[in-house]
N, C-alpha and C positions, 0 to 999 in steps of 0.2 A: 402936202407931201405926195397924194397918188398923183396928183396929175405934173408934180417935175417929175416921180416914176413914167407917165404917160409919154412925157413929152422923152423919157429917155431912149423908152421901147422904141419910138415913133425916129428918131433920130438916130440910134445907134442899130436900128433895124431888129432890134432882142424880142426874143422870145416870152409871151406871157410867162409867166410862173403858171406850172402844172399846180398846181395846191392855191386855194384862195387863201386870205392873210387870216380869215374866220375862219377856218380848217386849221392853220397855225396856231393861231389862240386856244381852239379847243384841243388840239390833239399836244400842246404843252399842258395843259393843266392836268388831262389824262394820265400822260408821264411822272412827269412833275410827284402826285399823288399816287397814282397806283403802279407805274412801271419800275423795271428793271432793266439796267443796262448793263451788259460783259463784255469784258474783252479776255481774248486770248493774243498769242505772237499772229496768228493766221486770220482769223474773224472776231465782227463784231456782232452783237446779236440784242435787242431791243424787245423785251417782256413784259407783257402786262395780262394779272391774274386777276382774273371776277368772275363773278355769277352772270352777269347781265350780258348773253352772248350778242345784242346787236351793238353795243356799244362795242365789244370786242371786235365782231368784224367792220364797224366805220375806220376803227386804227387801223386793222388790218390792212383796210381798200385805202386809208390816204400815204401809207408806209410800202405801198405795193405788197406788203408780207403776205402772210397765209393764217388761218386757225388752226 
């Protein structure tokens, strides 16, 4: 599968994904298990509450977010 991904990048001229697909995996199970998701009519806003602040700011840094 990554390298017909490869050959698509290579072919259609696209852009790598900013986020590795291991980034994906971990920061789904994160969610998944500890977050919160809201919506309002205006925004949407993605929460996740613990004690352990580096794993808070890894989500933070692959979500763009803030702590």
């Amino acid at each position: 599968m990554q390298n017909c991904v490869r050959s698509l990048w290579r072919v259609q001229r696209l852009y790598r994904p900013v986020i590795r697909s291991v980034d994906i995996a971990w920061l789904t199970g994160l969610l998944e298990g500890e977050g919160t998701f809201v919506m309002s009519e205006r925004s949407m806003a993605v929460a996740v509450n613990m004690i352990d602040r580096n794993i808070i700011e890894r989500a933070a840094q692959l979500m763009k977010g803030r702590v």
